[in-house]
C-alpha positions in Angstrom: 14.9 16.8 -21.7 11.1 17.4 -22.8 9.3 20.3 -20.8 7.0 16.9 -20.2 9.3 14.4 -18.7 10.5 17.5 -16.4 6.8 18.1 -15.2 5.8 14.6 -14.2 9.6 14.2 -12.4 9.2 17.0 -10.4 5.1 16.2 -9.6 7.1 12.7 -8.0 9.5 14.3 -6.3 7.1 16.5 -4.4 4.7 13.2 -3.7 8.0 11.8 -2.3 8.6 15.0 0.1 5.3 14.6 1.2 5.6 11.1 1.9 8.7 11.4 3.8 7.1 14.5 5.6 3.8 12.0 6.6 6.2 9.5 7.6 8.6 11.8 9.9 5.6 14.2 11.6 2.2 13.3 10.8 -0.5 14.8 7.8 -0.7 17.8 9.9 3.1 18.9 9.1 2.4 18.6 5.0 2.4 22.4 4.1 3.5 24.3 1.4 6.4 25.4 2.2 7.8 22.7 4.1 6.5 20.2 0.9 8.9 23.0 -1.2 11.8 22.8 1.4 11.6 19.0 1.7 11.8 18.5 -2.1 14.4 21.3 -3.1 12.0 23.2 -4.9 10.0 26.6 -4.9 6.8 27.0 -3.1 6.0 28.5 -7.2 7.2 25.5 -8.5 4.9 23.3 -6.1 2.1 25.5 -6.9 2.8 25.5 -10.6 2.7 21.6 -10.5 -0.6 21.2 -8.0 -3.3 23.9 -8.2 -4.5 22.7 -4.1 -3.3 21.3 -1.3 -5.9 18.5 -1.8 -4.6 18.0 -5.5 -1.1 17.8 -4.2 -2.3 14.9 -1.4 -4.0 13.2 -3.6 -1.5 12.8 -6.6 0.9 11.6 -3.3 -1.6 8.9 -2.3 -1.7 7.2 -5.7 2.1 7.5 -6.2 1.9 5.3 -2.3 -0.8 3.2 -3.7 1.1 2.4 -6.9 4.0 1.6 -4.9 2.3 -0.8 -2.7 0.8 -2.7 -5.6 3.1 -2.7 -7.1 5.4 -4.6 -4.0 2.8 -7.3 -4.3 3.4 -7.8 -7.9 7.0 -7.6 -7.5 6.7 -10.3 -5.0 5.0 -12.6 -7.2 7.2 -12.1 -9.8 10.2 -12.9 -7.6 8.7 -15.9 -6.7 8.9 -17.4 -10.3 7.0 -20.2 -12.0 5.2 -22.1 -11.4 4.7 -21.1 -7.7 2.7 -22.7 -4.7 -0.7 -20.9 -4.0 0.4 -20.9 -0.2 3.7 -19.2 -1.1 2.6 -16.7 -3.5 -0.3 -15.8 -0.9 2.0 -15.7 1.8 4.6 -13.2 -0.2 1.7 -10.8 -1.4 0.2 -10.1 1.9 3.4 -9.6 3.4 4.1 -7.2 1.4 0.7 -5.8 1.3 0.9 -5.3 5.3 4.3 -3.5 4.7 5.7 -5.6 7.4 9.4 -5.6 6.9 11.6 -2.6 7.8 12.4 -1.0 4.2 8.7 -0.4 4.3 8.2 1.2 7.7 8.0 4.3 6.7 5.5 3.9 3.8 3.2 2.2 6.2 3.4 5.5 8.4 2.2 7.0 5.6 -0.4 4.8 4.3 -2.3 4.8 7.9 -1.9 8.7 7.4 -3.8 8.7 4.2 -6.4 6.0 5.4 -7.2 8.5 8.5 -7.4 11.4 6.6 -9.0 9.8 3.9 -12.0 8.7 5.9 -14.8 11.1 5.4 -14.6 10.5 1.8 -14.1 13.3 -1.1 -11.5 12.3 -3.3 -8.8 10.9 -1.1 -11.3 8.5 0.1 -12.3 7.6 -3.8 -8.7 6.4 -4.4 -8.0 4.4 -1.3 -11.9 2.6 -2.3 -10.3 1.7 -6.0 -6.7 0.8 -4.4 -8.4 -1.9 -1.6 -10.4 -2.8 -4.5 -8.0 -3.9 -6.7 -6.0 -5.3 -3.5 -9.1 -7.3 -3.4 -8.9 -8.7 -6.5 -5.8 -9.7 -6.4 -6.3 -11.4 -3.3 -9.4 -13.0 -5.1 -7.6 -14.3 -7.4 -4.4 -15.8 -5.5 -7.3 -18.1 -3.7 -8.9 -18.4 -6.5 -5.6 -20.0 -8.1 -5.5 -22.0 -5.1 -8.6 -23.6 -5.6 -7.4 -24.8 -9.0 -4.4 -26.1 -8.0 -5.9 -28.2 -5.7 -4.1 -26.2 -2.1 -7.1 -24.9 -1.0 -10.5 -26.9 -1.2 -13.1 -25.5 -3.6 -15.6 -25.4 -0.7 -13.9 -22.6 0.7 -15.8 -19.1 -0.1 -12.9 -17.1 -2.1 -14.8 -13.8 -1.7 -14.7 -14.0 1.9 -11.3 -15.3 2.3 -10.3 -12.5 0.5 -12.0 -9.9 2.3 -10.4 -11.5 5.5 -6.9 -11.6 4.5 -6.9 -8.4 3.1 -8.1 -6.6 6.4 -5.6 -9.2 9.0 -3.1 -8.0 6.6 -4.7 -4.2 7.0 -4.7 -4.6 10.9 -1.3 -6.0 11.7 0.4 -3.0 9.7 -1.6 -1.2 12.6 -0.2 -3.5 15.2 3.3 -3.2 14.1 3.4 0.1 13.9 1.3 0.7 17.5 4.2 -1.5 18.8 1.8 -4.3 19.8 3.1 -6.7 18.2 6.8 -6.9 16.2 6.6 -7.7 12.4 7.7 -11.8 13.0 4.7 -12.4 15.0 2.3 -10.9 12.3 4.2 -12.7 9.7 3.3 -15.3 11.8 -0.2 -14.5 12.3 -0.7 -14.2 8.8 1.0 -17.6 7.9 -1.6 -19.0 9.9 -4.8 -17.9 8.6 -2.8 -18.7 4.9 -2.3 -22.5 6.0 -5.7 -22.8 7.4 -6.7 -22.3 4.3 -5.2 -25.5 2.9 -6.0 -28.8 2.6 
């Protein structure tokens, strides 16, 4: 196998030990050797692959933000075509608020990354571009709405993104807090999607 192909595998394997390490203990257990240990590799070998700790984080938060973009696509795509604004709204931010058990422990880790990530520096520069593009894509589910006729063209899309982006954002806080369990903030969310419609 190219020396290449071997690189970038192994750089993914270590953003998934520190991942699962976020998700089992907090940021504050992501070391060196306990990143090494958890992926089955040598603390040279992590080194080798990510020249800082904050290099090593950050390469691990856009492998999670990839993946959680990626749900939402994958979610549309399941749905087929062509789709109900309502529906295909209703699937993306679900997945987006990593409300369903599979994604339990990535949301552990996202809320990791978002509280660590808060004083800016690089960390903080991803997370801006990932919401951004969650943004978008919000935008442009209402947008589709409005031109399907499901949701009235009075309705300020900009906005309504915004706010279903950051219920979405808040209930994965809620679920995971234990305040409310992941049928009620499907429900929640459901809510705000059909008040949206005609």
């Amino acid at each position: 196998m190219p020396r290449q192909v071997d690189y970038e595998e192994r750089r993914v394997r270590i953003a998934d030990a520190v991942c699962a390490l976020i998700a089992r203990s907090g940021m504050e257990a992501v070391s060196l050797r306990d990143v090494a240990a958890e992926a089955d590799v040598s603390m040279g070998a992590v080194q080798r692959c990510f020249r800082t700790k904050e290099d090593m984080l950050l390469f691990a938060l856009e492998h999670v933000s990839r993946r959680v973009s990626e749900r939402a696509d994958q979610r549309i795509a399941a749905a087929g075509e062509p789709q109900a604004a309502a529906t295909l709204l209703s699937h993306t931010l679900t997945a987006l608020a990593l409300l369903d058990e599979e994604s339990r422990a990535q949301a552990h880790v996202w809320v990791a990354f978002v509280g660590h990530a808060s004083t800016g520096g690089r960390l903080g520069a991803v997370l801006h571009e990932t919401y951004a593009k969650l943004h978008e894509l919000a935008l442009w589910l209402i947008r589709y709405g409005q031109d399907t006729g499901e949701i009235p063209e009075h309705v300020d899309a900009v906005h309504e993104a915004q706010s279903l982006l950051a219920l979405a954002d808040g209930l994965t806080m809620h679920v995971l807090a234990g305040h409310q369990p992941p049928e009620t903030a499907r429900a929640v969310l459901q809510r705000h999607i059909d008040r949206l419609l005609r």
